[in-house]
C-alpha positions, 0 to 999 in steps of 0.5 A: 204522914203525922204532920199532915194529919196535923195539919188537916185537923188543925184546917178543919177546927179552924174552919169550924171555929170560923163558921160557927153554929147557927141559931134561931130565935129560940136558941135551936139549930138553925141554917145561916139562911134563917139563923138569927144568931151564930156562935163561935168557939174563940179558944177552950171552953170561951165562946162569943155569939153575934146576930147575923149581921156580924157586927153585934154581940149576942153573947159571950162566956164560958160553955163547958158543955155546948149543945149543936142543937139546942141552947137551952142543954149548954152548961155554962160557967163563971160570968156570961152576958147576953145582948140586946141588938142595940150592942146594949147588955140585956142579961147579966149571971154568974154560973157555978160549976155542977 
């Protein structure tokens, strides 16, 4: 019984993992319909966001507390990056952990 609930929480974070979180222009929770943007959990507290073509970077760095709903509540920490949809890099910082 141990090892299937294991192994189903194991399924469900993965599949989570995979799917993401949608978002609009403005950094609030959104659909993939009308996303612009969506944001996937590679391990711990690392995290990678790409356009919703799927093939361009939108972000990438270390989220200690990262918000479902609104971006603008994450709390980030050591060097993150932003870019452009050119693959370009837009923005550039280094957060100390509060």
């Amino acid at each position: 019984m141990n090892r299937l609930l294991f192994l189903l929480l194991l399924i469900t974070n993965t599949v989570y993992a995979q799917s993401g979180v949608y978002f609009d222009k403005k950094g609030k929770a959104s659909n993939q319909a009308e996303g612009y943007y969506v944001r996937t959990n590679v391990s711990g507290t690392t995290y990678k966001s790409t356009y919703i073509n799927g093939e361009t970077i939108y972000f990438e760095g270390q989220i200690t507390q990262a918000s479902s709903t609104d971006e603008a509540q994450n709390k980030y920490v050591g060097k993150c990056k932003w870019y452009f949809k050119n693959g370009k890099l837009k923005f550039e910082k280094n957060f100390t952990d509060q």
